[in-house]
C-alpha positions in Angstrom: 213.7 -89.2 -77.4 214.6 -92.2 -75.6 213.7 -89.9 -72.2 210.4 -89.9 -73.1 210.4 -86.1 -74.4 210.9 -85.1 -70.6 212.1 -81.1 -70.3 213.8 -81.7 -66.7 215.5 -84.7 -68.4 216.9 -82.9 -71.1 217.9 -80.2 -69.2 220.3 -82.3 -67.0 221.8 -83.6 -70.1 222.3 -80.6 -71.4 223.7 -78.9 -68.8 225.8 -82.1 -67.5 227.5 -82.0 -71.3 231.0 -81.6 -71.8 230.4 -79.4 -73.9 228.1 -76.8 -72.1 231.5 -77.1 -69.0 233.4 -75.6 -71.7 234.3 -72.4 -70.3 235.1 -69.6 -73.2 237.0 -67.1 -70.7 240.8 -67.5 -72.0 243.7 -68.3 -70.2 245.5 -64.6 -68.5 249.0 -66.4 -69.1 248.2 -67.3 -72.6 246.9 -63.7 -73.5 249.2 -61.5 -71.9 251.9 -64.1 -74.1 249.8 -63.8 -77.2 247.5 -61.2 -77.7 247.0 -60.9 -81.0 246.2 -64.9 -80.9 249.0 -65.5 -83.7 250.4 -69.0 -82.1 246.2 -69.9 -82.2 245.8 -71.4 -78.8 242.3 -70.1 -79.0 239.8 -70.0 -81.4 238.4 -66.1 -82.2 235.0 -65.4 -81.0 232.7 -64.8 -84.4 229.0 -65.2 -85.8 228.4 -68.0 -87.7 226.7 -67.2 -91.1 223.8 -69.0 -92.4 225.3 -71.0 -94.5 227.1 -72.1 -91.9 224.3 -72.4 -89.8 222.7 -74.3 -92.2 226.0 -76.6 -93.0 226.1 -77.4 -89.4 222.4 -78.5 -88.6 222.8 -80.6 -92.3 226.1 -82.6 -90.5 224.4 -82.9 -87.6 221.3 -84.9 -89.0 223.6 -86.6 -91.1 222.1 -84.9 -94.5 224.8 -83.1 -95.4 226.9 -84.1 -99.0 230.2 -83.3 -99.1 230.8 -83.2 -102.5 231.3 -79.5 -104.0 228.3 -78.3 -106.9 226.5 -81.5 -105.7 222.5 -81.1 -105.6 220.5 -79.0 -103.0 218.8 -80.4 -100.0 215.1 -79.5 -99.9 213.2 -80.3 -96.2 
């Protein structure tokens, strides 16, 4: 926001994010020592349900309770 809604802008700092340089190829060593990912030195590829989904944007914008059986959040 601060950008001035600027594509280009967000973009770069998208693409100049730590977290977008995260590669998810895994390490040969590490795979040929653990295949079955038992020791967890990598985290399983999986889709996310929407619960999850939903969890996550909630956290994100700082909505989410914590508290278990607490009240719904309507938008």
């Amino acid at each position: 926001m601060r950008a001035g809604l600027e594509l280009q802008k967000l973009h770069r700092l998208i693409l100049t994010s730590n977290a977008y340089k995260q590669s998810s190829r895994s390490n040969p060593a590490a795979l040929a020592r653990d295949p079955q990912n038992d020791l967890f030195w990598r985290f399983d590829a999986r889709r996310l349900d929407a619960e999850e989904i939903r969890d996550s944007l909630l956290a994100v914008g700082g909505n989410l309770n914590p508290t278990m059986y607490g009240p719904p959040i309507y938008p």
